[in-house]
C-alpha positions in Angstrom: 58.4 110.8 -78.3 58.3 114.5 -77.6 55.2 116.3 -78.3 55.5 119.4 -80.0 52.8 122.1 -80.0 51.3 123.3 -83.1 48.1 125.8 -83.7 44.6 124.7 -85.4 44.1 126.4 -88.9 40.9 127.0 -87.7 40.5 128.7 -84.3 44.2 128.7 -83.9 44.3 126.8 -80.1 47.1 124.6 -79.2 46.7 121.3 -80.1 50.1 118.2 -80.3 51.7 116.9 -83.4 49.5 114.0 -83.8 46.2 115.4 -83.3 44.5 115.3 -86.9 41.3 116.9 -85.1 41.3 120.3 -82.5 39.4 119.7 -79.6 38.7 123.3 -79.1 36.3 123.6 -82.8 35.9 119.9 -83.6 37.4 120.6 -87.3 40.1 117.8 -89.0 42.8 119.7 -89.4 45.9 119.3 -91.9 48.6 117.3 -91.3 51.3 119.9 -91.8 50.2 123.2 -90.3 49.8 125.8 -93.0 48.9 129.3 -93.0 44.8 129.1 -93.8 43.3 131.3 -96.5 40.8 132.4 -94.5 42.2 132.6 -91.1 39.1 132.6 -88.5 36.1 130.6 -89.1 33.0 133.0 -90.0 29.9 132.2 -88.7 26.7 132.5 -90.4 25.7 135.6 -89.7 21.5 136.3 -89.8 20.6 139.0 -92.0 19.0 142.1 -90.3 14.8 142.6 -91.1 14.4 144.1 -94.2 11.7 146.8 -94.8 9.0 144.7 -95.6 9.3 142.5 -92.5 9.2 145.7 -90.2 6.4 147.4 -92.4 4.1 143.8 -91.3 5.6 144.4 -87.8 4.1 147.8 -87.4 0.8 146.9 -89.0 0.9 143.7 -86.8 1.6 146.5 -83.5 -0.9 148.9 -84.7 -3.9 146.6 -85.4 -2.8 143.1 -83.7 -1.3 144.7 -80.6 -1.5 141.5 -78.6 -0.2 139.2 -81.4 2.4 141.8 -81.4 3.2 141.5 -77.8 3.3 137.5 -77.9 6.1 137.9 -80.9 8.0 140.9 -79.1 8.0 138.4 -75.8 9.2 135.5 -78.3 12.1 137.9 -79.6 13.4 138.9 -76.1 14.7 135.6 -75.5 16.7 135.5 -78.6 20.5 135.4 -78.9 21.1 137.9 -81.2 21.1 141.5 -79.6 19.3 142.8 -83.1 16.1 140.4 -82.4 15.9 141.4 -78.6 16.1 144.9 -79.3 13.0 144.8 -82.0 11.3 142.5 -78.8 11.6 145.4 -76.4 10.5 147.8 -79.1 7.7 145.5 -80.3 6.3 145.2 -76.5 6.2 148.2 -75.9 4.6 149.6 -78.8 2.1 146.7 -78.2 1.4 147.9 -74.7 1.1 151.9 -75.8 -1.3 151.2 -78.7 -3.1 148.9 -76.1 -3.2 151.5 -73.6 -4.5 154.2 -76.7 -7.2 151.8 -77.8 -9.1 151.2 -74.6 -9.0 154.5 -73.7 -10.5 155.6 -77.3 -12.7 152.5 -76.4 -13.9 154.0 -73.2 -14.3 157.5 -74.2 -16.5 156.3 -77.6 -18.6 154.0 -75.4 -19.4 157.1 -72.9 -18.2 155.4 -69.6 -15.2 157.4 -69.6 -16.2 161.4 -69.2 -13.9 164.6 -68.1 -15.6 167.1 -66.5 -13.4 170.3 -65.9 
């Protein structure tokens, strides 16, 4: 028996005549192909932050600057290029309010002088 080649409703690989599941996406697919409604899978797709999650994230940098940090460094491993992005920016921040803050700390405190 000759094996013809027909195309996964799905993701649209090659698959034989008698496959009833692709290999390529793991969906079942029809047993006579038809042209799908939708014809590429859509992925879920994870919303952007929303305005009140990046007002908390600036409070959280301004006042929490190491909690900030530890949740920047969690977003740089992420998949999504959106979440790794607000990870660098997060850090960063973190580490420039840090760097504000002891300086203010030193110069309040008095062990910290310029003399010009």
């Amino acid at each position: 028996m000759a094996r013809t080649q027909r195309k996964c409703s799905y993701c649209h690989e090659g698959m034989a005549e008698d496959e009833f599941k692709c290999k390529s996406c793991g969906n079942l697919v029809a047993t006579k192909t038809a042209i799908p409604e939708q014809p590429y899978m859509t992925e879920y797709e994870e919303s952007v932050l929303d305005r009140y999650s990046i007002t908390l994230l600036v409070l959280i940098t301004l006042f929490l600057a190491p909690v900030a940090i530890s949740i920047g460094g969690i977003m740089l491993f992420n998949d999504s290029s959106y979440k790794r992005d607000t990870g660098k920016l997060l850090v960063t921040a973190g580490l420039v309010i840090m760097f504000i803050f002891s300086i203010l700390l030193f110069a309040g405190t008095g062990t910290l002088t310029f003399n010009f």
